[in-house]
C-alpha positions in Angstrom: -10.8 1.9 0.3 -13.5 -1.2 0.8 -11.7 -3.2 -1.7 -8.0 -4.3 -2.3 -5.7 -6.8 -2.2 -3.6 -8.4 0.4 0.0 -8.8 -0.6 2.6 -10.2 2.0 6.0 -9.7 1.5 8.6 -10.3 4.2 12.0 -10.0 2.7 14.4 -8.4 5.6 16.2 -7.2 2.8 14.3 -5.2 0.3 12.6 -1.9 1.4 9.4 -0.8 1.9 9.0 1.1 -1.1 10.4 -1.7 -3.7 7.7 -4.0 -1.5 5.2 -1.5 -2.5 6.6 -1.3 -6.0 6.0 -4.8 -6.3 2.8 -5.5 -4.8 1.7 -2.4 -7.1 2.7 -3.7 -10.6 1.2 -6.6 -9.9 -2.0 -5.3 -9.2 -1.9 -3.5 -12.5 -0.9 -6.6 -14.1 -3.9 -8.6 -12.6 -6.9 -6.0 -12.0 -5.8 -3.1 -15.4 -6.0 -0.3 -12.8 -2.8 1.4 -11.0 -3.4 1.5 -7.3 -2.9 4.8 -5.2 -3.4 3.7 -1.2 -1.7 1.3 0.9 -2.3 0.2 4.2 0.8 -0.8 6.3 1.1 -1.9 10.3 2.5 0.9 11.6 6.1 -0.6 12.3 6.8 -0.8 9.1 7.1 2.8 8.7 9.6 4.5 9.5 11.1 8.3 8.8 14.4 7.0 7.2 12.4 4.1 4.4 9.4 7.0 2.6 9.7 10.6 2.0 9.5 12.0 5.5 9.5 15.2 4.5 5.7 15.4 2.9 3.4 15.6 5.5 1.8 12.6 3.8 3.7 9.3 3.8 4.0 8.4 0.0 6.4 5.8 -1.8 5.9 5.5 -5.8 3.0 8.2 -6.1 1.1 5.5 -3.6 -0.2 7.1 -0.3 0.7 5.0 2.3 -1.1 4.8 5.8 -1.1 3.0 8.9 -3.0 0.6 10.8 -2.9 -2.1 13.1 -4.9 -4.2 11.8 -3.2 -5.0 9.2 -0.7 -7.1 10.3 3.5 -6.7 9.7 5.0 -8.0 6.1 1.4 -7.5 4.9 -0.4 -4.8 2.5 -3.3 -3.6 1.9 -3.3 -2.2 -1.8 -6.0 -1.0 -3.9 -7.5 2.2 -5.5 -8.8 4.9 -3.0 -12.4 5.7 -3.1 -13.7 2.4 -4.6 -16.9 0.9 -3.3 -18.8 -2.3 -3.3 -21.9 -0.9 -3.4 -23.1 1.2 -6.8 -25.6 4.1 -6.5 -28.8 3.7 -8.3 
């Protein structure tokens, strides 16, 4: 994913996938396109708060993955495979 949006959320007591939820409906709302990836820091996973047992972490039909630079409360959301450039 090179682009997406940044959505920050740190409410202690709403879940990660309702966070998701939210950041994703909005994204509909403002760009007309459901998104399908979302980047996380990885603390803000854990087994017991997204369908542990696919072997890829998913919440709402969006995949969810971790890194560390993104940093905790914050997501990265957008549509997989987009791309800034456009082939000629």
């Amino acid at each position: 994913m090179n682009i997406g949006m940044l959505w920050f959320d740190n409410d202690p007591k709403v879940e990660i996938e309702v966070k998701i939820e939210r950041a994703s409906r909005y994204y509909r709302d403002k760009y007309g396109k459901s998104p399908n990836l979302c980047y996380v820091h990885p603390t803000m996973v854990t087994t017991k708060s997204v369908e542990a047992a696919q072997p890829e972490l998913r919440a709402g039909g969006i995949t969810i993955r971790t890194s560390r630079s993104v940093l905790p409360n914050h997501f990265w959301i957008g549509v997989n495979g987009t791309s800034t450039f456009s082939e000629s």
